[in-house]
TORKERO-635577 format. One line per 3 residues: number of its first residue (from 1); their letters; for each residue y, x, z negated of N, C-alpha, C. Coordinates in Angstrom, 2 decimals, m for minus. Each point is the difference from the previous one (the first is absolute). Example, Ala and Ser with C-alpha at 12.3 -4.5 7.8 and 13.67 -1.06 7.14 Angstrom:
<nodes>
1	as	m5.69 13.19 m7.80 1.19 m0.89 0.00 1.20 0.90 0.00; 1.05 m0.35 0.72 1.19 0.82 m0.06 1.09 m0.77 m0.73
</nodes>
This chain:
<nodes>
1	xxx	m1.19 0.84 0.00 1.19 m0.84 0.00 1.25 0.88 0.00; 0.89 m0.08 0.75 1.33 0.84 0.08 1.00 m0.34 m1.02; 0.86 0.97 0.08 0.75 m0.48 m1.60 1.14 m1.22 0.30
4	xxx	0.08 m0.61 1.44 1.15 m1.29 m0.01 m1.28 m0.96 m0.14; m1.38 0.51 m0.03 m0.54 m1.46 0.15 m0.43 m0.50 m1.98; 0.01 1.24 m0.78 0.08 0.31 m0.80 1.08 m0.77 m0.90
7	xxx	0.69 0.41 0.75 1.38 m0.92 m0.83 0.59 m1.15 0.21; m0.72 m0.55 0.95 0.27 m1.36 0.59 m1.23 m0.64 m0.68; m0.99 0.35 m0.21 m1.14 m0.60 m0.72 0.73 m0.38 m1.43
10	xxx	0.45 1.03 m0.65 1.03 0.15 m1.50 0.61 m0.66 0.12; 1.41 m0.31 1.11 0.66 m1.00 m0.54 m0.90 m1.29 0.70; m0.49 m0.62 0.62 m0.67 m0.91 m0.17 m0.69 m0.53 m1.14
13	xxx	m0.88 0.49 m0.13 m0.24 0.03 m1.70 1.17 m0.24 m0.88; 0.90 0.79 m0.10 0.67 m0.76 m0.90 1.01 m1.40 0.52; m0.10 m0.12 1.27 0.88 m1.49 0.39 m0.68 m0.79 0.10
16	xxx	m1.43 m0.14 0.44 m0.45 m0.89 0.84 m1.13 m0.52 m0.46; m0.96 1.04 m1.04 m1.08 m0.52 m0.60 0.25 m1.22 m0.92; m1.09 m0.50 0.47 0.05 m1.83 m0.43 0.66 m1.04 1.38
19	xxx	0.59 0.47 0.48 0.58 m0.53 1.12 m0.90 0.24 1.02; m0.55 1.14 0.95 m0.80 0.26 0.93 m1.21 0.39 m0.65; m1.39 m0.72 1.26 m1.29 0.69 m0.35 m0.23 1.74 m0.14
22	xxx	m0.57 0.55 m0.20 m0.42 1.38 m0.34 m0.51 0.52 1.74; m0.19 m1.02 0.88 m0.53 0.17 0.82 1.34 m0.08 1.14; 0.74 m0.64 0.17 1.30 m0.18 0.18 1.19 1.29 m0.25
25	xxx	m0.21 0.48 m1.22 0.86 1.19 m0.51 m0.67 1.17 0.67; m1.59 0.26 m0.07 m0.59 0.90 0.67 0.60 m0.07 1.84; m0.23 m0.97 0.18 0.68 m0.01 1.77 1.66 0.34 0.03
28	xxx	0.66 m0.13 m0.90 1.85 m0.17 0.19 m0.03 1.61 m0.55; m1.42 0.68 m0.51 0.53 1.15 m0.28 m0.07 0.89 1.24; m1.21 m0.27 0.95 m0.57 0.78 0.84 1.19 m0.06 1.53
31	xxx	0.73 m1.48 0.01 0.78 m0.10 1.18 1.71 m0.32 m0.52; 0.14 0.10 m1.05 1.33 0.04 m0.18 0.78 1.37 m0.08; 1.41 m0.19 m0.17 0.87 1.53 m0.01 1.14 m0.89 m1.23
34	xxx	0.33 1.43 m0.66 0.93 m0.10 m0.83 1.47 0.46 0.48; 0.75 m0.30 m0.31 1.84 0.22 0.31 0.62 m0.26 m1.06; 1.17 0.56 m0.30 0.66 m0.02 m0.84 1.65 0.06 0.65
37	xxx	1.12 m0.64 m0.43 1.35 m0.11 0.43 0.64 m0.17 m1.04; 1.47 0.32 0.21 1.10 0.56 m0.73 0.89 m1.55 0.37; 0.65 m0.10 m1.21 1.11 m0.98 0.32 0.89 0.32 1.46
40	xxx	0.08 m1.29 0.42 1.09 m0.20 1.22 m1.22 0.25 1.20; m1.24 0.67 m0.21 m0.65 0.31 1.82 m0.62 m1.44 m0.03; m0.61 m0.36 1.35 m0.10 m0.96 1.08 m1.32 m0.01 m0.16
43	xxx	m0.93 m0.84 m0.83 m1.34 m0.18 0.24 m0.53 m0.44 1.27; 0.70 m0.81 0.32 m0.18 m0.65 1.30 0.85 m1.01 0.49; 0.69 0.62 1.29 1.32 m0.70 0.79 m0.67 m0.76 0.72
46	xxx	1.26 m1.38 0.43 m0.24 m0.86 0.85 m0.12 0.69 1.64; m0.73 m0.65 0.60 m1.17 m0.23 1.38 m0.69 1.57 m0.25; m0.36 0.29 m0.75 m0.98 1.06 m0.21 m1.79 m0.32 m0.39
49	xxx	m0.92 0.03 1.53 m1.25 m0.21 m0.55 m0.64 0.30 m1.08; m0.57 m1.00 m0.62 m0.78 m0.33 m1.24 m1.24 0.28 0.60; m0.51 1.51 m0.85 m1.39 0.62 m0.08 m0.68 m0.11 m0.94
52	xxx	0.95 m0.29 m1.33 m0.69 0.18 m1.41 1.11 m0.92 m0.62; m1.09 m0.45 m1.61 1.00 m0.92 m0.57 0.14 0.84 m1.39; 0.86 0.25 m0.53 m0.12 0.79 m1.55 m0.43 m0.86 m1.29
55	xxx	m0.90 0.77 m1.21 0.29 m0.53 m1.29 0.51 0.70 m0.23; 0.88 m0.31 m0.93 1.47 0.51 m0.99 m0.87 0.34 m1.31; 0.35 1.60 m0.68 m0.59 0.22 m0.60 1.18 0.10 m1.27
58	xxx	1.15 0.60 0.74 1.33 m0.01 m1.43 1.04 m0.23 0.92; 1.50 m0.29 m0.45 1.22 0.04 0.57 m0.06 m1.19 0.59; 0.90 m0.35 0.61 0.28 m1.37 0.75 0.96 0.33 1.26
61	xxx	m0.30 m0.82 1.11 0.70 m0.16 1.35 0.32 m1.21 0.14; 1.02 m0.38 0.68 0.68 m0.75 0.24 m0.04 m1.00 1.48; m0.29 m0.54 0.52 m0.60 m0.87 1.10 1.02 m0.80 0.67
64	xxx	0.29 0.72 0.76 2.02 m0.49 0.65 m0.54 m0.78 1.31; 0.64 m1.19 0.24 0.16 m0.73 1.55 1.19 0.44 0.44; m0.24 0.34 1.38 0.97 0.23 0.70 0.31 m1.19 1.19
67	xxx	1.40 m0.80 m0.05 0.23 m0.84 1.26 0.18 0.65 1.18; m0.01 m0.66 1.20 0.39 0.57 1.34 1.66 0.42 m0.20; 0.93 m0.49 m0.72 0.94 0.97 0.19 0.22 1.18 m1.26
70	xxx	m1.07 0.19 m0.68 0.15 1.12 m0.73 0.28 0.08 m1.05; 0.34 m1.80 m0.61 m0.36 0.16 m1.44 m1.06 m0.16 m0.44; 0.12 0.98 m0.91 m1.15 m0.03 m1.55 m0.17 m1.07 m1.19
73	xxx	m1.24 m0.02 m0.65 m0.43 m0.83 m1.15 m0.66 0.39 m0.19; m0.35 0.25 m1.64 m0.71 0.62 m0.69 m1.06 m1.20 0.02; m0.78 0.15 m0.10 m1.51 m1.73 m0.30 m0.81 m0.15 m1.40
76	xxx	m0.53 1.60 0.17 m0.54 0.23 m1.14 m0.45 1.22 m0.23; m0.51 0.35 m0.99 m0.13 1.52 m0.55 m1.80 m0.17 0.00; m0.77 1.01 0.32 m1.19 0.90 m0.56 0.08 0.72 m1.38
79	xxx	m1.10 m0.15 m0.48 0.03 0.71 m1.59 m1.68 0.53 m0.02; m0.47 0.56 m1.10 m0.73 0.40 m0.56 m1.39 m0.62 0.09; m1.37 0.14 0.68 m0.53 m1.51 0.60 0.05 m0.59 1.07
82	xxx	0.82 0.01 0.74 0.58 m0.98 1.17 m0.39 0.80 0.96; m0.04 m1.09 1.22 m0.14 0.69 1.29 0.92 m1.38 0.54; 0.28 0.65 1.57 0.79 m0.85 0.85 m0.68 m0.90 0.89
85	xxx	m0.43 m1.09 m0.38 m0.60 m1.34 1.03 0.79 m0.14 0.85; 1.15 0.35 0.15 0.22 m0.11 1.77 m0.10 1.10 0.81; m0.56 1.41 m0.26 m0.26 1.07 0.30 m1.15 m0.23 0.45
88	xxx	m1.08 m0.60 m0.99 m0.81 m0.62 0.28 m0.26 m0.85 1.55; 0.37 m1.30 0.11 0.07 m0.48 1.36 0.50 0.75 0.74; 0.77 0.95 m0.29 0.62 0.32 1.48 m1.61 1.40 0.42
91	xxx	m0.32 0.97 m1.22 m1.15 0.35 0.42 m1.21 m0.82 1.02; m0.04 m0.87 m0.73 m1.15 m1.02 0.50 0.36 m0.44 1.63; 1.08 m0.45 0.28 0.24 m0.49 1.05 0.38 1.58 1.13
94	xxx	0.40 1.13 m0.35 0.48 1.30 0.87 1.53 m0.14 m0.03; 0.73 m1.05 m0.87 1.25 m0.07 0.08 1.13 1.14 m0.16; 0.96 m0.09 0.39 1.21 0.97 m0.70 0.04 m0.40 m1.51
97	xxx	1.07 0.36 m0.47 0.01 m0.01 m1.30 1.73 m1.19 0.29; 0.23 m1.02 m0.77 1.09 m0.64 m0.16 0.67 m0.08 m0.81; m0.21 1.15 m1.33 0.49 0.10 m1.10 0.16 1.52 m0.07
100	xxx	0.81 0.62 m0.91 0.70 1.64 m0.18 m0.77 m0.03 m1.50; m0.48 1.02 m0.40 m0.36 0.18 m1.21 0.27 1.58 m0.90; 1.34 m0.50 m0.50 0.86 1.32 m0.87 m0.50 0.00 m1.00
103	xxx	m0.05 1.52 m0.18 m0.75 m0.12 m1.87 1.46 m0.14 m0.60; m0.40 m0.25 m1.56 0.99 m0.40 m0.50 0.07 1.27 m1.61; m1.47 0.04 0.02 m0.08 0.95 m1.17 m1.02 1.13 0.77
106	xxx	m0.27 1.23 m0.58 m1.13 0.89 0.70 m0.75 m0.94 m0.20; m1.35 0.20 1.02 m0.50 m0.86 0.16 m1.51 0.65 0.92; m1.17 m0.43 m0.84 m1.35 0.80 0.56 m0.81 m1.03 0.53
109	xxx	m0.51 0.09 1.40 m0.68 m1.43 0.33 m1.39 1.01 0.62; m1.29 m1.00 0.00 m1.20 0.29 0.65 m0.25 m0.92 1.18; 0.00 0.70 1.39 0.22 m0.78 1.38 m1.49 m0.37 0.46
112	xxx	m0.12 m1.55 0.66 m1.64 m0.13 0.15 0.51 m0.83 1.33; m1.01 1.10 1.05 0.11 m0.46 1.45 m0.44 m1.11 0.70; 0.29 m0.62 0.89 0.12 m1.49 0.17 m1.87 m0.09 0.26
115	xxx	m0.21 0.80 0.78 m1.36 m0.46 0.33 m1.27 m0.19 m1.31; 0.31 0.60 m1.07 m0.52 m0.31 m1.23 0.66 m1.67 m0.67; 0.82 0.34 m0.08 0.80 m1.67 m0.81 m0.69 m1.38 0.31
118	xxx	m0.04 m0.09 1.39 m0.48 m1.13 0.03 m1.82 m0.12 m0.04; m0.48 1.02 0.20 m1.47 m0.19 m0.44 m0.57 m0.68 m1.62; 1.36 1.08 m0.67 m0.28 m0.28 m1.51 0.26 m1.64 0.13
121	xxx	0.76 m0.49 0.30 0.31 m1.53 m0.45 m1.20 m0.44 0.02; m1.41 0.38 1.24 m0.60 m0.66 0.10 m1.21 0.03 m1.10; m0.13 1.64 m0.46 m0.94 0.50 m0.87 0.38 0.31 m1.42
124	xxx	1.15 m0.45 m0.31 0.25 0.37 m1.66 1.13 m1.05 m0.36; m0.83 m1.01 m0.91 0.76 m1.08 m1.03 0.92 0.57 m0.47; 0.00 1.28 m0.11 1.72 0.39 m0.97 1.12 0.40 0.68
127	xxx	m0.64 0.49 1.60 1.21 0.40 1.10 0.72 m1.31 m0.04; m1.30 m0.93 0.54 0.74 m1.57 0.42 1.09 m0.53 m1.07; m0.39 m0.11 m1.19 0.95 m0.26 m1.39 1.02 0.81 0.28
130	xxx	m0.22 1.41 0.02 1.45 0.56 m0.45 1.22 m0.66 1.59; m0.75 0.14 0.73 0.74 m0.30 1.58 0.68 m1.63 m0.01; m0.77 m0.67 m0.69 0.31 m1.29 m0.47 1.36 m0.14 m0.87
133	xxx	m0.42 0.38 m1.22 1.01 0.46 m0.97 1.42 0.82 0.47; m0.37 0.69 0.45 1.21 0.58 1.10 0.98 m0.77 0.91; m0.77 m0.91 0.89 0.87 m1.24 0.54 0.54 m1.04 m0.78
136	xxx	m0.45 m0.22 m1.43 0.26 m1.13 m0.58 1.42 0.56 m0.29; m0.21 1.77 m0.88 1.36 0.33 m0.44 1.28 0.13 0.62; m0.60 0.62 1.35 1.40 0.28 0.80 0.87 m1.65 0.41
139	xxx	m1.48 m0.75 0.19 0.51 m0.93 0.52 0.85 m1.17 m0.85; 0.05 m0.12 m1.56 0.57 m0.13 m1.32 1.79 1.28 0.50; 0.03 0.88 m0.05 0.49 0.90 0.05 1.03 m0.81 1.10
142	xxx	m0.36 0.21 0.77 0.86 m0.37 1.54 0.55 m1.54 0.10; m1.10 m1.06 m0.99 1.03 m0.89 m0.33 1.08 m0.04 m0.91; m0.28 0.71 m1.04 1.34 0.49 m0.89 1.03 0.56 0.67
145	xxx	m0.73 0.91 0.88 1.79 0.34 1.06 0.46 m0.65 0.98; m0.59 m0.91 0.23 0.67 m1.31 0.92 0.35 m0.87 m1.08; m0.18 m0.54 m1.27 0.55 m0.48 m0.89 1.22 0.38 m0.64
148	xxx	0.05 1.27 0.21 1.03 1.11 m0.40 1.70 m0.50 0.98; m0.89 m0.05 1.30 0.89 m0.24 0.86 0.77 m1.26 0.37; m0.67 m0.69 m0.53 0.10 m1.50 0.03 0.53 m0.48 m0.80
151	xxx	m0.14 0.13 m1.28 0.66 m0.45 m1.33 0.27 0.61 m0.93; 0.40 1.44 m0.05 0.52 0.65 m0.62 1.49 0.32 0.48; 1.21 m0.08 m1.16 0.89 0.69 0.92 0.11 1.77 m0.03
154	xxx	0.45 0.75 0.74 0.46 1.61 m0.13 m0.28 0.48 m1.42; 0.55 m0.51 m0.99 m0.26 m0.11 m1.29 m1.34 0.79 m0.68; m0.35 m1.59 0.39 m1.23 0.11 m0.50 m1.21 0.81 0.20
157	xxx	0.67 0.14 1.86 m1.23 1.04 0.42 0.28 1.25 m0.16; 1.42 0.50 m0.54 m0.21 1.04 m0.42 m0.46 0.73 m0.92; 0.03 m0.87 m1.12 m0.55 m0.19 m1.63 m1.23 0.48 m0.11
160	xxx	m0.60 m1.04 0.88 m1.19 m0.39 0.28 m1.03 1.50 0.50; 0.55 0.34 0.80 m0.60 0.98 0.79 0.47 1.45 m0.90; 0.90 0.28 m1.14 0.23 0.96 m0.65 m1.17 m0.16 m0.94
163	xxx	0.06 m1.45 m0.07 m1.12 0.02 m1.27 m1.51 0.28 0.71; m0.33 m0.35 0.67 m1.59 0.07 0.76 m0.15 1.77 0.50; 1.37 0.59 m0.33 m0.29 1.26 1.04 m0.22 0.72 m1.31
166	xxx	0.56 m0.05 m1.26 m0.12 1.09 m1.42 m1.23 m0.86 m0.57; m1.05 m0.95 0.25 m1.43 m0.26 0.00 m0.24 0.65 0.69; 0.30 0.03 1.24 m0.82 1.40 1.23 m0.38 1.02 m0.75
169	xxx	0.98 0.71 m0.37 0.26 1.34 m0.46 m0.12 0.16 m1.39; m0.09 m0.94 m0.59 m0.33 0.02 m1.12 1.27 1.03 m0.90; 1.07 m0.38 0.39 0.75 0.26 m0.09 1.88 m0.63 m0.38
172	xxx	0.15 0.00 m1.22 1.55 m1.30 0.54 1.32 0.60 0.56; m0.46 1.34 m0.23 0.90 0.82 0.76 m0.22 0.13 1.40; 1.20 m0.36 0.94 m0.50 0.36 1.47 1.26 1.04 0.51
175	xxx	m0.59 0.31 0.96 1.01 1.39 1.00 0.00 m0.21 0.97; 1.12 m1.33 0.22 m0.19 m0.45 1.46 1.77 m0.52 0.31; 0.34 0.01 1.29 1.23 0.33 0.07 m0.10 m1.68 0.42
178	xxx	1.47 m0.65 0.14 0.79 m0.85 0.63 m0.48 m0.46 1.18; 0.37 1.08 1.11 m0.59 0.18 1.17 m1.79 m0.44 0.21; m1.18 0.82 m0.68 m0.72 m0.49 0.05 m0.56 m1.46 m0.37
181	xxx	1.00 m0.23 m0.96 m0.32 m1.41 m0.68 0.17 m1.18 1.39; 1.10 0.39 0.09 0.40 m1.23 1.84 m0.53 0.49 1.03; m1.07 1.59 0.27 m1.02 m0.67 0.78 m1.05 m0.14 m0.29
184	xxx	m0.26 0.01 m1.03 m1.58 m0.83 m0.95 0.34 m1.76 0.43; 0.95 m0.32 m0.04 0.08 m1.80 0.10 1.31 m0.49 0.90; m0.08 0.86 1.08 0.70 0.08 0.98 1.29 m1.07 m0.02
187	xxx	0.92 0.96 m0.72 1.64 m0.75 m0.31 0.70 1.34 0.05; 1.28 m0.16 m0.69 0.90 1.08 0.50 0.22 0.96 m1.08; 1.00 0.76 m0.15 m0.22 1.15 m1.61 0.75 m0.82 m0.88
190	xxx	0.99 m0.24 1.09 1.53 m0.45 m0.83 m0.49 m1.35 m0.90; m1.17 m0.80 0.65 m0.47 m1.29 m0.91 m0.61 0.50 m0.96; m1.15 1.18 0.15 m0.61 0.59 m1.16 0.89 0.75 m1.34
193	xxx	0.84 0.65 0.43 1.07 0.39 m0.81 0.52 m1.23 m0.97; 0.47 m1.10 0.99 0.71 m0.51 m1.19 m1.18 m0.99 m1.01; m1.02 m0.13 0.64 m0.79 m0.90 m0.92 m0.75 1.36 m0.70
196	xxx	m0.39 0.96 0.09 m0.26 0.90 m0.52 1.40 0.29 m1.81; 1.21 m0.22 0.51 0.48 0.06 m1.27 0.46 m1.20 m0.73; m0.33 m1.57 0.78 m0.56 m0.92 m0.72 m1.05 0.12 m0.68
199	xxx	m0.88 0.47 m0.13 m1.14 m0.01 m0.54 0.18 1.03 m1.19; 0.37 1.07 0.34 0.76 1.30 m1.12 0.37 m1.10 m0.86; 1.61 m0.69 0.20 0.69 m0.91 m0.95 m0.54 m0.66 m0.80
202	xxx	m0.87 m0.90 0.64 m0.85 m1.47 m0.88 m1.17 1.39 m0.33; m0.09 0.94 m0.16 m1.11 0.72 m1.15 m1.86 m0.14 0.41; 0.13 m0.72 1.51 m1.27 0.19 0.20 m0.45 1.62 0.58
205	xxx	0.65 0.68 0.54 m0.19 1.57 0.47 0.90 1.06 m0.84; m0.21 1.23 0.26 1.14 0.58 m0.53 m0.03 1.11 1.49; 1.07 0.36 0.02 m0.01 0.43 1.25 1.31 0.83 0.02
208	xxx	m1.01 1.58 0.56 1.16 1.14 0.16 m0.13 0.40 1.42; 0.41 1.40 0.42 m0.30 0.61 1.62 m1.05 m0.12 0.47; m0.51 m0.51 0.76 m1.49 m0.36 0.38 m1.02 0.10 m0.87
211	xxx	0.03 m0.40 m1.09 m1.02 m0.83 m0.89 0.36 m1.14 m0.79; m0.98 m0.99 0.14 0.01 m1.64 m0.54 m1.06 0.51 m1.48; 0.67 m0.40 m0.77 m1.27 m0.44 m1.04 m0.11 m2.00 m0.64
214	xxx	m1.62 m0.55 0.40 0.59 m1.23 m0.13 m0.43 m0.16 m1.38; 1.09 m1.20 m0.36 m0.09 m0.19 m1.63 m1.12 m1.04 m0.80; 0.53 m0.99 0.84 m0.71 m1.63 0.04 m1.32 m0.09 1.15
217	xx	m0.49 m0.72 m0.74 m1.38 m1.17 0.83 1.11 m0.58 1.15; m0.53 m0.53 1.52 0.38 m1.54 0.31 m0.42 m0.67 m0.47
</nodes>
């Protein structure tokens, strides 16, 4: 056994046992690859073929739509556990990719190539579950950000999304500028700014040079 298959066996073991068969982990050890990324790189950009789908082993990425004229939206984040069900279909089908996927924290994923994925659905009860479980979440996920959009005002979704991002990170301190904030939820700086020191005022954030710390629950 070579020493990445070695250590992909290790962290499996520690993520996944109880979750996948023994027989299952033995195959994701023999045909998977490990990667690792630094905040800000590009797991995977839009119309870029989908060969492999990642599990997320630490750190979190960020899962941006891009419109035809070039704005951005953040949708939802990857964490610890997770893999991307629409990485997924687009494997399955030979698709491009229709989503950008920025890490958000370093971030170590184990890549499993398309022509394996869909066999497992057919031969392992726990692929099918986790692949299941996967669509239920994103798809929970993606209605909250069309809910977001719909009936939340600016406000709220900014609150909102300070608070869900220092759960990310496990963290209530964040190091994130103005600028990034309006194109995480595609608005302008000058709106983020000033509801940014609404929020300072009424005592839900505290907020200096590009770091938010949030105070309050929503």
């Amino acid at each position: 056994m070579t020493t990445q298959e070695l250590m992909i066996r290790e962290k499996l073991d520690e993520y996944f046992t109880g979750i996948f068969e023994k027989e299952l982990i033995d195959e994701i050890v023999q045909v998977g690859f490990a990667d690792k990324f630094k905040s800000g790189d590009i797991m995977v950009d839009i119309g870029e073929k989908m060969t492999h789908i990642p599990l997320i082993l630490s750190g979190a990425v960020k899962i941006i739509r891009q419109e035809k004229k070039g704005e951005e939206l953040v949708v939802y984040h990857l964490e610890k556990g997770d893999t991307c069900a629409i990485s997924f279909i687009n494997c399955i089908n030979r698709k491009e990719s229709i989503f950008r996927g920025e890490v958000e924290m370093d971030t170590e994923a184990i890549f499993l190539p398309v022509d394996k994925i869909d066999d497992w659905l057919a031969n392992y009860k726990s692929w099918r579950n986790y692949i299941i479980d996967s669509y239920h979440f994103r798809l929970l996920e993606l209605v909250e950000s069309i809910d977001g959009l719909a009936f939340m005002n600016m406000t709220e979704r900014i609150y909102k999304y300070l608070y869900d991002l220092s759960k990310i990170k496990r963290n209530e301190e964040l190091e994130i500028t103005h600028q990034e904030l309006a194109n995480d939820l595609n608005t302008s700086r000058v709106v983020v700014t000033r509801i940014i020191k609404q929020l300072h005022d009424n005592g839900k954030i505290y907020s200096t040079r590009n770091k938010i710390r949030v105070l309050e629950e929503s």
